[in-house]
C-alpha positions in Angstrom: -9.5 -9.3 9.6 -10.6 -12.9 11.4 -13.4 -10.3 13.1 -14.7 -8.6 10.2 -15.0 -11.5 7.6 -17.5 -13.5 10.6 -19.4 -10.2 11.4 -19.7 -9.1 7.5 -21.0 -12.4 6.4 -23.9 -12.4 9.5 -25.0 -8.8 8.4 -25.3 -9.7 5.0 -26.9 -13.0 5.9 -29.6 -11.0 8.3 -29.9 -8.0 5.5 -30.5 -10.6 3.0 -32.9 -12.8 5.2 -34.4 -9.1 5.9 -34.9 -7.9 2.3 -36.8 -11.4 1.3 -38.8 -11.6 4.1 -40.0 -8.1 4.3 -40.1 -7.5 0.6 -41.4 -10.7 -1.1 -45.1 -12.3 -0.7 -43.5 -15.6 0.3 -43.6 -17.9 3.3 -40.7 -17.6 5.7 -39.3 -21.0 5.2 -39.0 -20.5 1.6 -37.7 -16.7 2.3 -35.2 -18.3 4.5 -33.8 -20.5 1.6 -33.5 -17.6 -0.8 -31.9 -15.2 1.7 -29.3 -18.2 2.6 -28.9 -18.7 -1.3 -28.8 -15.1 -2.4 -25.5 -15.0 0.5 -24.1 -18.6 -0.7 -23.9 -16.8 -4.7 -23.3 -13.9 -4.2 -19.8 -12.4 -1.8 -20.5 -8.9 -2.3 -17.4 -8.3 0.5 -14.8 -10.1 -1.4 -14.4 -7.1 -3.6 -13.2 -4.8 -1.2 -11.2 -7.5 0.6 -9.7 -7.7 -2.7 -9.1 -4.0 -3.3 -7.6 -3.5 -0.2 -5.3 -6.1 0.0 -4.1 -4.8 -3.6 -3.7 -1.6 -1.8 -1.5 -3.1 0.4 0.7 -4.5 -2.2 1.1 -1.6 -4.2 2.1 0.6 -0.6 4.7 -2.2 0.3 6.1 -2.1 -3.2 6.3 1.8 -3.2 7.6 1.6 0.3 10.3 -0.7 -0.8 11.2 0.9 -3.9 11.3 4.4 -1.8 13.6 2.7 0.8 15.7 1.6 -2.1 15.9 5.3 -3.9 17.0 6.8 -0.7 20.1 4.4 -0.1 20.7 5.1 -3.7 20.5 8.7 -2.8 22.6 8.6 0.0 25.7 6.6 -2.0 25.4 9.9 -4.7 25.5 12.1 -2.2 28.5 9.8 -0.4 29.9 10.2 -3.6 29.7 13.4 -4.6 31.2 14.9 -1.2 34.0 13.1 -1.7 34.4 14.1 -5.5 34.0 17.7 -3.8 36.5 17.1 -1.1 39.1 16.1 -3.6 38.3 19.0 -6.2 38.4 21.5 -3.1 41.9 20.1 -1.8 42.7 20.2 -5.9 41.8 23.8 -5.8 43.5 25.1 -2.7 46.9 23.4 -3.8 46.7 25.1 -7.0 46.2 28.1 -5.3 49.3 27.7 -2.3 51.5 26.4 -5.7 50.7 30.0 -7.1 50.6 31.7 -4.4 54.5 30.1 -3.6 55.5 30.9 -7.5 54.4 34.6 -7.2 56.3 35.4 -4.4 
């Protein structure tokens, strides 16, 4: 990011510099100062610097929030093998107790 926001604001400086130099029937003083002012108004990188910085956010939140719903997860599951353990140890002692009473 310290690489890009330098590089970005020199191509859109020189693009700028370009388009009124090239394009408009002024002098290239007066060119200069509209190219340099048309950059000083106008950031037409912040958007994206904006958008992806919101992506960002939104994939740490999710990331977090996934992170959370898998511990959460993993203490039902915790939970529910032990609910099964003691229903299965329930079931086989009902079954030895009959088995015994039968016989």
């Amino acid at each position: 990011m310290h690489t890009l926001a330098p590089r970005l604001a020199v191509a859109t400086n020189g693009a700028a510099r370009h388009a009124a130099i090239c394009h408009a029937p002024i002098c290239h003083a007066s060119a200069y100062h509209a190219a340099s002012a048309m950059t000083a108004t106008a950031a037409p990188g912040i958007g994206a610097v904006v958008a992806i910085v919101v992506i960002i956010l939104v994939t740490t939140a999710l990331a977090k929030a996934a992170r959370s719903l898998a511990a959460l997860l993993s203490e039902l599951l915790r939970a529910a093998t032990a609910v099964m353990s003691v229903l299965l140890t329930t079931v086989i002692a009902i079954f030895l107790g009959i088995a015994f009473l039968v016989h």
